[in-house]
C-alpha positions in Angstrom: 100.4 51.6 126.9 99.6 53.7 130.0 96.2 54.6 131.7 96.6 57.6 129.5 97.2 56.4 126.4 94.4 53.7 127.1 92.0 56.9 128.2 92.6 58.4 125.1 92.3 55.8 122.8 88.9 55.0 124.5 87.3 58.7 124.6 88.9 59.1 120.9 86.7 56.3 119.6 84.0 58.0 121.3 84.2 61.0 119.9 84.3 59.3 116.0 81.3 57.9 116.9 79.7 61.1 118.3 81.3 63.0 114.6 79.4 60.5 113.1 76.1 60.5 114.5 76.5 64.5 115.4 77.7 66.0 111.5 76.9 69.7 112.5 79.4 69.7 115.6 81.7 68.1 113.2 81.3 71.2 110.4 82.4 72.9 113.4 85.9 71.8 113.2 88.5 73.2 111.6 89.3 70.8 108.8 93.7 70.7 110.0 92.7 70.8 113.3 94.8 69.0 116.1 91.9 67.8 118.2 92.7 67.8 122.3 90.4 65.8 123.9 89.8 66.6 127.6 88.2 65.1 130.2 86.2 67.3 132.5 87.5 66.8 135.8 90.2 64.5 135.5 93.2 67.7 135.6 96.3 64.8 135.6 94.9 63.4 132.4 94.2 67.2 130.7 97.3 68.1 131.8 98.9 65.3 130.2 97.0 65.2 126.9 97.8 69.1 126.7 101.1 68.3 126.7 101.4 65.9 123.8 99.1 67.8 122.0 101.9 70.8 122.1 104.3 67.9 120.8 102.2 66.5 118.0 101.1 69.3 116.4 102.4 71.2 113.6 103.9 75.0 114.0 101.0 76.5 111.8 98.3 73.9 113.1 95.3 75.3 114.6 94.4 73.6 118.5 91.2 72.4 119.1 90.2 71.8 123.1 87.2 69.5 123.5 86.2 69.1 127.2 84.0 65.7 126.9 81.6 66.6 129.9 79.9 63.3 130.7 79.8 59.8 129.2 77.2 57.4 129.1 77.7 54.0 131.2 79.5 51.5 128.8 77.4 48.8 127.6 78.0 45.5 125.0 76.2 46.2 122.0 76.2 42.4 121.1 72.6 41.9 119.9 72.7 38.0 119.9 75.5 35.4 121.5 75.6 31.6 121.0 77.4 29.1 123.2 78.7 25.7 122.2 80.3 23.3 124.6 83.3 21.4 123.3 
C-alpha cells in the first residue's frame, strides 16, 4: 500500500464516521455517488485521488468532490487499559 492508498483509507474512515454522526450532509449525497475525497492543500494527493476516481467510476456515475478542510489531532479512544506481566 502507498502513502496514498494509506491517506485514503485513513480520511475514508473518517468521513463514515463524520456520515454517521452528521446525517443531513449525508442526505446531501447523491445516493450512486462516486465520492472523491480531497485533501485541502495536499495537490500530489488530489491529484492522484482524482485520477483513480476517473478510473473507478462508472460512465453514467455522478462525481462527488469533498475537500476535507481540517482534521482534528488523532487521539486513542481506549477508555480503560490493563497490563499483566508474564
Amino acid at each position: 500500500m502507498n502513502i496514498y492508498e494509506k491517506r485514503n483509507s485513513i480520511l475514508g474512515m473518517e468521513f463514515d464516521r463524520y456520515m454517521r454522526e452528521h446525517p443531513d450532509f449525508s442526505e446531501r449525497i447523491h445516493h450512486n455517488a462516486h465520492i472523491v475525497l480531497l485533501l485541502e492543500g495536499d495537490r500530489e494527493f488530489n491529484e492522484w485521488s482524482i485520477n483513480l476516481a476517473n478510473k473507478q467510476a462508472e460512465n453514467d456515475q455522478p462525481i462527488i468532490y469533498i475537500t476535507i478542510k481540517k482534521l482534528a489531532p488523532a487521539h486513542s479512544r481506549i477508555e480503560e487499559m490493563e497490563l499483566a506481566n508474564s
